[in-house]
KOLDOMAR-184726 format. One record per residue (C-alpha): residue in three letters; x, y, z. Coordinates in nm, 2 decimals, decimal comma, always signed. Layout:
! residues N
@res ALA&x X&y Y&z Z
...
***
This chain:
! residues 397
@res UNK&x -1,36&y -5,30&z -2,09
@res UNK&x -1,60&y -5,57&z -2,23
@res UNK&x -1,48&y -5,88&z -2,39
@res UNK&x -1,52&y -5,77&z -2,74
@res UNK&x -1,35&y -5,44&z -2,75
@res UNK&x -0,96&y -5,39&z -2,73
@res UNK&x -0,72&y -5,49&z -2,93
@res UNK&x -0,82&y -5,64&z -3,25
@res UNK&x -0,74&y -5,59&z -3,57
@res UNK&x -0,49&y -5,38&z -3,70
@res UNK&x -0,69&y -5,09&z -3,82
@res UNK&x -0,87&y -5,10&z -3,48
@res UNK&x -0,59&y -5,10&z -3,21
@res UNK&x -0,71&y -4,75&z -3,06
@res UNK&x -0,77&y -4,72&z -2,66
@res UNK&x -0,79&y -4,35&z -2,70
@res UNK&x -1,15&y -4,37&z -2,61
@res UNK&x -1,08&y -4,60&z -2,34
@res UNK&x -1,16&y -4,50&z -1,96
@res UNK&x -0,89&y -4,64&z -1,78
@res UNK&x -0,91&y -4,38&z -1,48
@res UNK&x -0,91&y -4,69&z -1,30
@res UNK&x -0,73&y -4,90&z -1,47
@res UNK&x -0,45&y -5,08&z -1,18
@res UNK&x -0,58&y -4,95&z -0,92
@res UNK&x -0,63&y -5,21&z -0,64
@res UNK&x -1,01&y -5,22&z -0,67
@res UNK&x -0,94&y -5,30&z -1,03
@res UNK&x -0,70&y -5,58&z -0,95
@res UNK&x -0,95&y -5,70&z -0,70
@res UNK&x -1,24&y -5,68&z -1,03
@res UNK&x -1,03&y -5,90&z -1,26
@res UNK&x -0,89&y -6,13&z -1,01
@res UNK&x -1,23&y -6,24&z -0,88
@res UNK&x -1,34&y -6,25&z -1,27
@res UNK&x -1,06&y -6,46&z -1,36
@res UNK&x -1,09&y -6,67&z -1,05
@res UNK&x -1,44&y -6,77&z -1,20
@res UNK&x -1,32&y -6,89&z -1,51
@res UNK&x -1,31&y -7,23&z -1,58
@res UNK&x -1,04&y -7,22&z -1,86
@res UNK&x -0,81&y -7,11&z -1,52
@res UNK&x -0,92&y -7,32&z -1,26
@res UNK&x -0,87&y -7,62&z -1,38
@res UNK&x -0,56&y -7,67&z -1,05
@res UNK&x -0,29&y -7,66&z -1,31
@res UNK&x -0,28&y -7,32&z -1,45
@res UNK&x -0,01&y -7,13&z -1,22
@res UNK&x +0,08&y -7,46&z -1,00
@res UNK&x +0,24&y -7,66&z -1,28
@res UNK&x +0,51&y -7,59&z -1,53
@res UNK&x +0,35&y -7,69&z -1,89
@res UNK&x +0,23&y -7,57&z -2,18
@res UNK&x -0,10&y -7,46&z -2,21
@res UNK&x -0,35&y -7,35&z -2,57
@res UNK&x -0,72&y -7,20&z -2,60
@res UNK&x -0,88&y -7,11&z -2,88
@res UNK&x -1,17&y -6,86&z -2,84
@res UNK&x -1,50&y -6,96&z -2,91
@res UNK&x -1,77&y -6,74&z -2,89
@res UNK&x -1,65&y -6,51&z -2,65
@res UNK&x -1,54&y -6,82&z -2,41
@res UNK&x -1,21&y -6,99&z -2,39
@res UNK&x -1,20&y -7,33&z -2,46
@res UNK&x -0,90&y -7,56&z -2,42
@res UNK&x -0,78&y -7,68&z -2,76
@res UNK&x -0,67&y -8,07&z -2,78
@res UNK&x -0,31&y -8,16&z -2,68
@res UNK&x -0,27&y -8,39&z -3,03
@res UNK&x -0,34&y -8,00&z -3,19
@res UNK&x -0,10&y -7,80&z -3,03
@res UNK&x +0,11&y -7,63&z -3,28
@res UNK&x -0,19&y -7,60&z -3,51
@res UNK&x -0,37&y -7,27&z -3,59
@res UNK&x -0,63&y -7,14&z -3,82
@res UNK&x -0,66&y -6,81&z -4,00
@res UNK&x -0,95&y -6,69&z -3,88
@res UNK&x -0,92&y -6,74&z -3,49
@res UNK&x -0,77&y -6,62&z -3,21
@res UNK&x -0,60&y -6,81&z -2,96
@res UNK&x -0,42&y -6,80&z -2,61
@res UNK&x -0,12&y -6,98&z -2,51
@res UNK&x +0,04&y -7,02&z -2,18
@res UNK&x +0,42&y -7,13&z -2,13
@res UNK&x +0,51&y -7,21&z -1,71
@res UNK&x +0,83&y -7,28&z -1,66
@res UNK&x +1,03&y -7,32&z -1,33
@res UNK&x +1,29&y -7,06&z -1,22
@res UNK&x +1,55&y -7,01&z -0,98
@res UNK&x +1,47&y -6,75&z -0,71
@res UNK&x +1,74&y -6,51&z -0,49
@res UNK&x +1,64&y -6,77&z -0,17
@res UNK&x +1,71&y -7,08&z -0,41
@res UNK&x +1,36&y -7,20&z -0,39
@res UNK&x +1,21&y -7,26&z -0,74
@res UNK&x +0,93&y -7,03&z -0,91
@res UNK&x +0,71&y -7,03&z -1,17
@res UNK&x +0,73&y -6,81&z -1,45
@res UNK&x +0,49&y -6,73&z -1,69
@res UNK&x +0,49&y -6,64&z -2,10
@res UNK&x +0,15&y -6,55&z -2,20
@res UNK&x +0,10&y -6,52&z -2,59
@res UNK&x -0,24&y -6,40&z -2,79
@res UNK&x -0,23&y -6,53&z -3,12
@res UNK&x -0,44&y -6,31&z -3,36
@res UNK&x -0,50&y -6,50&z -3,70
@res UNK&x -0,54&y -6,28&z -4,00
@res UNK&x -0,86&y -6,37&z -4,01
@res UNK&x -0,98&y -6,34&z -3,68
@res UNK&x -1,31&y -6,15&z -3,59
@res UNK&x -1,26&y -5,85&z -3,42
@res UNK&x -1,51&y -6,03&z -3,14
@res UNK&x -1,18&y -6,29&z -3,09
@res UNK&x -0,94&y -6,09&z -3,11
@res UNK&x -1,09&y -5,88&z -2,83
@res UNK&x -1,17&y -6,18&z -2,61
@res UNK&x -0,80&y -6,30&z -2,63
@res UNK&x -0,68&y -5,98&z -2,54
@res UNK&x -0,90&y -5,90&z -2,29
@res UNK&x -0,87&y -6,29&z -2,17
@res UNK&x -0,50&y -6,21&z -2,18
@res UNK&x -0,49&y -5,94&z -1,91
@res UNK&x -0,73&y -6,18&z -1,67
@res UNK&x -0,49&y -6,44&z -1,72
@res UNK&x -0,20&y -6,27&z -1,58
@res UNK&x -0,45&y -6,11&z -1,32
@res UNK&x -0,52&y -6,49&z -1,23
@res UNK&x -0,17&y -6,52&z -1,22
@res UNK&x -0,06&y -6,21&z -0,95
@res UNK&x +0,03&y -6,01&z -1,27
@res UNK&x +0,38&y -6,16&z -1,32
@res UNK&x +0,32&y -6,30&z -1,67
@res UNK&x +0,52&y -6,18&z -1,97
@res UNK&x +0,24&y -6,05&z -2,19
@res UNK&x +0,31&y -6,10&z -2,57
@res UNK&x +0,10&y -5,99&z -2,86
@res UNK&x +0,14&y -6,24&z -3,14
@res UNK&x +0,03&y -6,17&z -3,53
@res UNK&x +0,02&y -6,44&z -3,78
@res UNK&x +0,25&y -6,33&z -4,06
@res UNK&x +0,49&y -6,22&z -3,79
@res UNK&x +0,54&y -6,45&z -3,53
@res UNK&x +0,80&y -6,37&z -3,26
@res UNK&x +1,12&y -6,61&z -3,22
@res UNK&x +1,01&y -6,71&z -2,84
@res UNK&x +0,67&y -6,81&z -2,99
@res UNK&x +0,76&y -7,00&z -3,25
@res UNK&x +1,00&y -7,18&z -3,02
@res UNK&x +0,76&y -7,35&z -2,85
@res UNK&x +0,65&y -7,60&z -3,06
@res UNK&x +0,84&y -7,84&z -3,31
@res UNK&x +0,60&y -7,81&z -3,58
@res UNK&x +0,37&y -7,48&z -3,67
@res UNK&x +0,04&y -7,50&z -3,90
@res UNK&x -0,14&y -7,22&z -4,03
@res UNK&x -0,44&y -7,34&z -4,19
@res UNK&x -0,71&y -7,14&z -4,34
@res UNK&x -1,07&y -7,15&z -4,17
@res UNK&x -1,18&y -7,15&z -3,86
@res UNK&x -1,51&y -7,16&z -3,57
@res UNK&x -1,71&y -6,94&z -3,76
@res UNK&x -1,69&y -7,11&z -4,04
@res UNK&x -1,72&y -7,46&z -3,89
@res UNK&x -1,49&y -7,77&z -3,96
@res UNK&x -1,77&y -8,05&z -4,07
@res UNK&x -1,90&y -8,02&z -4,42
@res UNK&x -2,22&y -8,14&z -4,54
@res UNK&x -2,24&y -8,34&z -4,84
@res UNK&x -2,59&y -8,22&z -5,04
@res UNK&x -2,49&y -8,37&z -5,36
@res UNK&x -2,45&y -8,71&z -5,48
@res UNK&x -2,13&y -8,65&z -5,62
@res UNK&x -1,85&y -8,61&z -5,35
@res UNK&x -1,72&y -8,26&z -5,30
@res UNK&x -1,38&y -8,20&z -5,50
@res UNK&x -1,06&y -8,20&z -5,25
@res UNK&x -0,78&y -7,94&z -5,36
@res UNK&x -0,52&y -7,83&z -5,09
@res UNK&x -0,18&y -7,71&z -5,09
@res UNK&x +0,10&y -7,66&z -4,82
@res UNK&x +0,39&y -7,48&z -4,77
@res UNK&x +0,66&y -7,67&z -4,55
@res UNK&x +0,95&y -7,42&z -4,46
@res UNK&x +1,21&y -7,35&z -4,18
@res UNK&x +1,12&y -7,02&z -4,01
@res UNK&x +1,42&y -6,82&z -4,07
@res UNK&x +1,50&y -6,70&z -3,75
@res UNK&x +1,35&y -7,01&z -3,54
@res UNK&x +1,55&y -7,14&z -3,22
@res UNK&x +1,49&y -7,48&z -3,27
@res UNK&x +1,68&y -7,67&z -3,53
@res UNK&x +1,37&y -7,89&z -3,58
@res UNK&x +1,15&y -7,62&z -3,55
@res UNK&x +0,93&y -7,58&z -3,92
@res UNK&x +0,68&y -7,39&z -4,04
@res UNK&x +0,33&y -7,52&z -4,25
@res UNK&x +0,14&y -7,33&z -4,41
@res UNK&x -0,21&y -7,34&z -4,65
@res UNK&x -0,17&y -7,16&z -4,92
@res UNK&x -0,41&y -7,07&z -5,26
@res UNK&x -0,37&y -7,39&z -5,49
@res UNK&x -0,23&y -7,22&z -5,76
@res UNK&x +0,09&y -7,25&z -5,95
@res UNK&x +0,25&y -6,92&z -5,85
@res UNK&x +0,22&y -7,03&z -5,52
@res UNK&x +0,59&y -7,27&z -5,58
@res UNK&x +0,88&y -7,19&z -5,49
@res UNK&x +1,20&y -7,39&z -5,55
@res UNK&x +1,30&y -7,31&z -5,18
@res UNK&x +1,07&y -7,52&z -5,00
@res UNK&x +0,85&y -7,82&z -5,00
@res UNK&x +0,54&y -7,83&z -5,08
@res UNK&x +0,21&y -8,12&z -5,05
@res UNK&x -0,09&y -8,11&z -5,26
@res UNK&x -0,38&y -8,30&z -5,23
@res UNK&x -0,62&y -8,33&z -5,47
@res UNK&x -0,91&y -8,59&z -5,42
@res UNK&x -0,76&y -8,90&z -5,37
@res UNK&x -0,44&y -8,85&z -5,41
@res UNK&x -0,13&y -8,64&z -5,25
@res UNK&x +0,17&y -8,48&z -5,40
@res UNK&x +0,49&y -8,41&z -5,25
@res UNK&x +0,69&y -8,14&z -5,49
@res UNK&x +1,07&y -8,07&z -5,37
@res UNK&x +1,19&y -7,77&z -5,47
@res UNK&x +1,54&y -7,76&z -5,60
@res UNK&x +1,69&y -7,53&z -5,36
@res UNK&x +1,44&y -7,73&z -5,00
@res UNK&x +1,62&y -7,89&z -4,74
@res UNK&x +1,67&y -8,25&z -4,62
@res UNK&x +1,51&y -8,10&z -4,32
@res UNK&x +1,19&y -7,96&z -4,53
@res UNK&x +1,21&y -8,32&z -4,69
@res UNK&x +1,17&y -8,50&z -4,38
@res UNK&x +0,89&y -8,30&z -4,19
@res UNK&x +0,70&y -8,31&z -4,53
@res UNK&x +0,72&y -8,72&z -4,51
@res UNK&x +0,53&y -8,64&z -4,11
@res UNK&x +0,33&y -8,41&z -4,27
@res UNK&x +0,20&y -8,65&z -4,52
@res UNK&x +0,20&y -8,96&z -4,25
@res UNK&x -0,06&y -8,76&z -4,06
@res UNK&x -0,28&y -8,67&z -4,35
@res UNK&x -0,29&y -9,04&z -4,43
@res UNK&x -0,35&y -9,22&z -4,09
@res UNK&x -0,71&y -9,22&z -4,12
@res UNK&x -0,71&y -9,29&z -4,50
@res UNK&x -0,59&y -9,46&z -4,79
@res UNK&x -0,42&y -9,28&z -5,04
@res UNK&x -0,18&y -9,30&z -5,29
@res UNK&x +0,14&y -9,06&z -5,26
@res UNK&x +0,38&y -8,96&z -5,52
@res UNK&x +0,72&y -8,79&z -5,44
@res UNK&x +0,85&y -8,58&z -5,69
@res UNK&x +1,17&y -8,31&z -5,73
@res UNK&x +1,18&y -7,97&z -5,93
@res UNK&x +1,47&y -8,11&z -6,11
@res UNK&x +1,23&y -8,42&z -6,24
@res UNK&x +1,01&y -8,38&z -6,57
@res UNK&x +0,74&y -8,56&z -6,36
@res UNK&x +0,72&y -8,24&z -6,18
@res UNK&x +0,52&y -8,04&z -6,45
@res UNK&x +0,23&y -8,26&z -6,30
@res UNK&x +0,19&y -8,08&z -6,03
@res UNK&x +0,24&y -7,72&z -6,24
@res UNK&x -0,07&y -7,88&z -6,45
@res UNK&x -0,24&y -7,95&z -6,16
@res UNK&x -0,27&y -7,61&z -6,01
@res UNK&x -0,35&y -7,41&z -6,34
@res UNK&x +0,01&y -7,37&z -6,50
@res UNK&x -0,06&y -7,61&z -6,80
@res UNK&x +0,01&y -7,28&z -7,03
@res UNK&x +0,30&y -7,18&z -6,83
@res UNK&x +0,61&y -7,14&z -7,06
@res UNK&x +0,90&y -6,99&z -6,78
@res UNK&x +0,82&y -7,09&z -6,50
@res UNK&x +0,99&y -6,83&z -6,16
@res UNK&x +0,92&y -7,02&z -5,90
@res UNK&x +0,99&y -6,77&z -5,62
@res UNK&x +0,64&y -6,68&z -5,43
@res UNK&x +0,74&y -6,48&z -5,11
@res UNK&x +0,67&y -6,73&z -4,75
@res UNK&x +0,35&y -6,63&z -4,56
@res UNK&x +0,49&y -6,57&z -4,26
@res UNK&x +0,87&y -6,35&z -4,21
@res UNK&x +1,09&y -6,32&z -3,94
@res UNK&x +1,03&y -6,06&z -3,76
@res UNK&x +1,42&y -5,96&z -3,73
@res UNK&x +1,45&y -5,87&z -4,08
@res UNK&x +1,76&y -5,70&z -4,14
@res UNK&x +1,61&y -5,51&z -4,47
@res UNK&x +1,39&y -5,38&z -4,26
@res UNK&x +1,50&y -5,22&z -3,91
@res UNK&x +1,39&y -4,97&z -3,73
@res UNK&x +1,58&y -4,70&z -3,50
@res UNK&x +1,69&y -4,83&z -3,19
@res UNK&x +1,50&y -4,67&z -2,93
@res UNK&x +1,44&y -4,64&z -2,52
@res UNK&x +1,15&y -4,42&z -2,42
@res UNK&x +1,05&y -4,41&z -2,04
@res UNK&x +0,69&y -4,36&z -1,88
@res UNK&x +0,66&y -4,11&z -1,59
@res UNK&x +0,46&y -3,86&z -1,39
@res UNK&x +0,73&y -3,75&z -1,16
@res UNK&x +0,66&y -3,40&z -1,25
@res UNK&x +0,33&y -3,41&z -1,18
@res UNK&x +0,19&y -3,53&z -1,55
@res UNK&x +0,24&y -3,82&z -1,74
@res UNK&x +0,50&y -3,72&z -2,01
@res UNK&x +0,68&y -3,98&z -2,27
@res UNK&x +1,06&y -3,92&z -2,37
@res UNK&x +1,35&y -4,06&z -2,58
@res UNK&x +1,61&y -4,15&z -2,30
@res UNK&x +1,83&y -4,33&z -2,58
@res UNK&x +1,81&y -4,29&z -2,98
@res UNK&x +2,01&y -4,52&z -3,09
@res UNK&x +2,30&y -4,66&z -2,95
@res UNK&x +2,32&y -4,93&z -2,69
@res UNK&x +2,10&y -5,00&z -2,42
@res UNK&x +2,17&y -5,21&z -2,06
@res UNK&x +1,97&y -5,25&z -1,75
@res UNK&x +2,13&y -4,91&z -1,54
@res UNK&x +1,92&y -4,74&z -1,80
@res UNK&x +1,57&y -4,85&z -1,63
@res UNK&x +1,45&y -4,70&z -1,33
@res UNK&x +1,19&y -4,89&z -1,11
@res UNK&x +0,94&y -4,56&z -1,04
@res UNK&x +0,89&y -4,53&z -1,39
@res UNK&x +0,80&y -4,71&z -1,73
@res UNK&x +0,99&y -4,77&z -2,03
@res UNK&x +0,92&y -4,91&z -2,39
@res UNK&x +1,24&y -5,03&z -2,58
@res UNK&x +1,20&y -5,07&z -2,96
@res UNK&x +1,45&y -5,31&z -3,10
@res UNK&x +1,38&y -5,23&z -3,48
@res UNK&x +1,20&y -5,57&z -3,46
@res UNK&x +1,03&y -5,64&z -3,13
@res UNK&x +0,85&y -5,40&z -2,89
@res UNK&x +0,96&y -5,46&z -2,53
@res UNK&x +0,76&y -5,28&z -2,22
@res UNK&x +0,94&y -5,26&z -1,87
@res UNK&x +0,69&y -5,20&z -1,59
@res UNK&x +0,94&y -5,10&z -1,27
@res UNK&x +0,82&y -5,28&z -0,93
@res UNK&x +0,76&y -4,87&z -0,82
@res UNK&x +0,56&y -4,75&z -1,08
@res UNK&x +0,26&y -4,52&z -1,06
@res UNK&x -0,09&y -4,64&z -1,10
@res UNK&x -0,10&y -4,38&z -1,39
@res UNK&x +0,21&y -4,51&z -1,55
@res UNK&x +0,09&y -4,87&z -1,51
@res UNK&x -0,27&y -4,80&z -1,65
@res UNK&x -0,11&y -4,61&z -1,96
@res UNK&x +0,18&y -4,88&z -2,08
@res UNK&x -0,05&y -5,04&z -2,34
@res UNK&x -0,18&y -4,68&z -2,44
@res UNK&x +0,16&y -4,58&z -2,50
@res UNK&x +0,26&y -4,89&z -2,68
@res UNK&x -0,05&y -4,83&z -2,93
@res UNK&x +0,02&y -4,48&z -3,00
@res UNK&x +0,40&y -4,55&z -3,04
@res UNK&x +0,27&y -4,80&z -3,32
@res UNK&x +0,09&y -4,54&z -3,51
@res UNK&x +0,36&y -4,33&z -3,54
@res UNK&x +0,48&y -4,52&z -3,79
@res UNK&x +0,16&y -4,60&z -3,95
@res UNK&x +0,22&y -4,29&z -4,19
@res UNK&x +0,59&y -4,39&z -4,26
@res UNK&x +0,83&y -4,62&z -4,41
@res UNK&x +0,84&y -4,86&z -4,05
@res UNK&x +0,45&y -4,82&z -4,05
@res UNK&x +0,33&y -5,19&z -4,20
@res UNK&x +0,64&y -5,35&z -3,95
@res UNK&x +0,62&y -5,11&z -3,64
@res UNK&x +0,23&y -5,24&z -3,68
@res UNK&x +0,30&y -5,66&z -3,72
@res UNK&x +0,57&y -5,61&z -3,46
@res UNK&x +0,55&y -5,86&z -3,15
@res UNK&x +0,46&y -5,65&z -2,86
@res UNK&x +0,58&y -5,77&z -2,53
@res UNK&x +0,50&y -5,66&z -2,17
@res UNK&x +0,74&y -5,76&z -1,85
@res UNK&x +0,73&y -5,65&z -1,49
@res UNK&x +1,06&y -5,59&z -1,31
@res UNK&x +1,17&y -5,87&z -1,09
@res UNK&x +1,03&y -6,12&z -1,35
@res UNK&x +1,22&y -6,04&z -1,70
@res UNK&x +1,25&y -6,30&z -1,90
@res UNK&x +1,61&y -6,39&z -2,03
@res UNK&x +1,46&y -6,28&z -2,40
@res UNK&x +1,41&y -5,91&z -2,25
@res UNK&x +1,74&y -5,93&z -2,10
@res UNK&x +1,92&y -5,99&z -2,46
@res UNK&x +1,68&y -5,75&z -2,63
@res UNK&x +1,83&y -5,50&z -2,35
@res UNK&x +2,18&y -5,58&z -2,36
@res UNK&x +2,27&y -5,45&z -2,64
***
């Protein structure tokens, strides 16, 4: 499969066309390995010998390490890898590394990027002995284990393609209007762990939940929504601190419940605004949202009869780990999060076809009331032996 075809965008998840005769057999483990041991993003002497966490962004078709001071940061239109090592305990009591590998798929992304980082994905675990815990992550859905990994999350708008640097043309400087959202993911692990977002500069973009910064020109905004927390409060006073290391400007703090609030309505277009509902839905949900769960389901992956056939084992009910069997595959849908289990005895048909299976169990929903969250759901991939504890609880249930 070339770089830029694969997984992309939404509309475009489809590997029916895909020739995957091949696909993990041992001369195509032997192809990606030796591809992936040629990379320079991998064989840097860290990547699979040191616990740590790791972030690329792709850049025209190549993966390029994004800077440490940036980790946490994102932009809308790219796509970006992330490696988590961390050390377990193995049955002989010598440590282990294991591996989380995420591909973070803006909503903006090219379908170019988005191709490379899934593509880029599946050599990375290659480069790894195929261990890793492959996880597809959307942006307006992020999964808990993602969003666990770093303190502070922003979602900015741009990206490579359409540069960073701006060039100034005209003698009067170029008019600065920016707004973000600062909000506590509502299912995030971490207690510190918060959430900022770019959204349009407009009025109707408030909501008395959350905190919000505006700058415009030389001058920055902090509104408090009536209902934020001291915890919004505080990462909005970081926020601000980093956009004004390199600059001077002034900063006003303002709350809802303060007439000196209506500034900042005036400021993004709501000079004419009589009631104001300041409610505008978050950019980016949980993606265990109790309004909207799926069936519980366990399906398993097998050829033992002779062709590859997929079947409910559970509908419903509870699930626990005598329901796997190593000789086969099995995809367990939570209602929120898509789990694959790849037993150590699989077939090399069942082992090419998980990610086929996963897509088409998808677009069963794309026609129905799941569709739009079976779709944004976080789809994860783990190989018996090395189940994460995450899989475990999504199992034992």
């Amino acid at each position: 499969m070339a770089p830029h075809e694969g997984l992309v965008h939404q509309k475009e998840y489809d590997w029916r066309d895909s020739n995957v005769e091949l696909v993990g057999s041992d001369i195509d483990h032997r192809v990606k390995y030796n591809s992936a041991a040629t990379e320079p993003a991998w064989t840097t002497g860290q990547i699979g010998q040191a616990a740590g966490l790791y972030v690329w962004r792709i850049e025209d078709f190549q993966v390029i390490p994004w800077p440490k001071e940036k980790y946490g940061q994102f932009h809308e239109g790219d796509s970006y890898i992330v490696l988590h090592s961390y050390k377990v305990g193995a049955k002989d009591g010598q440590e282990k590394l294991g591996h989380d590998i995420f591909f973070w798929l803006g909503s903006k992304t090219s379908q170019d990027e988005a191709g490379t980082a899934a593509y880029k994905t599946v050599e990375l675990d290659e480069f790894l002995h195929g261990v890793a815990i492959q996880h597809r992550e959307l942006q307006h859905e992020p999964s808990d284990d993602f969003v666990a990994l770093f303190p502070r999350i922003s979602i900015l708008s741009g990206g490579v393609r359409s540069g960073f640097t701006h060039v100034e043309t005209d003698e009067q400087p170029r008019e600065t209007l920016l707004l973000l959202r600062i909000f506590k993911h509502p299912s995030a692990k971490r207690a510190d762990s918060i959430m900022v977002h770019e959204v349009e500069p407009k009025w109707q973009s408030l909501d008395e939940n959350d905190v919000f910064v505006l700058e415009k020109n030389d001058k920055i905004w902090v509104w408090q929504g009536k209902n934020c927390s001291p915890m919004e409060k505080a990462k909005a006073a970081q926020v601000v601190h980093d956009m004004t290391i390199a600059k001077h400007v002034d900063v006003e703090v303002v709350s809802q419940s303060e007439s000196r609030s209506r500034a900042i309505v005036t400021l993004l277009g709501g000079e004419d605004a009589d009631h104001l509902d300041l409610k505008a839905s978050r950019p980016i949900v949980s993606a265990k949202r109790a309004d909207h769960q799926r069936p519980r389901r366990l399906f398993r992956l097998s050829d033992a009869s002779g062709q590859l056939s997929f079947d409910v084992v559970k509908d419903g009910g509870s699930t626990n780990k005598s329901d796997l069997d190593s000789n086969d595959v099995f995809l367990l849908d939570t209602g929120s999060d898509i789990w694959v289990w790849q037993g150590s005895g699989a077939s090399k048909a069942e082992k090419a076809m998980w990610i086929k299976v996963a897509q088409l169990y998808i677009r069963r929903f794309s026609n129905s009331e799941d569709g739009i969250e079976a779709q944004a759901a976080p789809v994860s991939k783990v190989v018996e032996g090395y189940e994460s504890p995450a899989f475990f609880r999504a199992l034992e249930v």
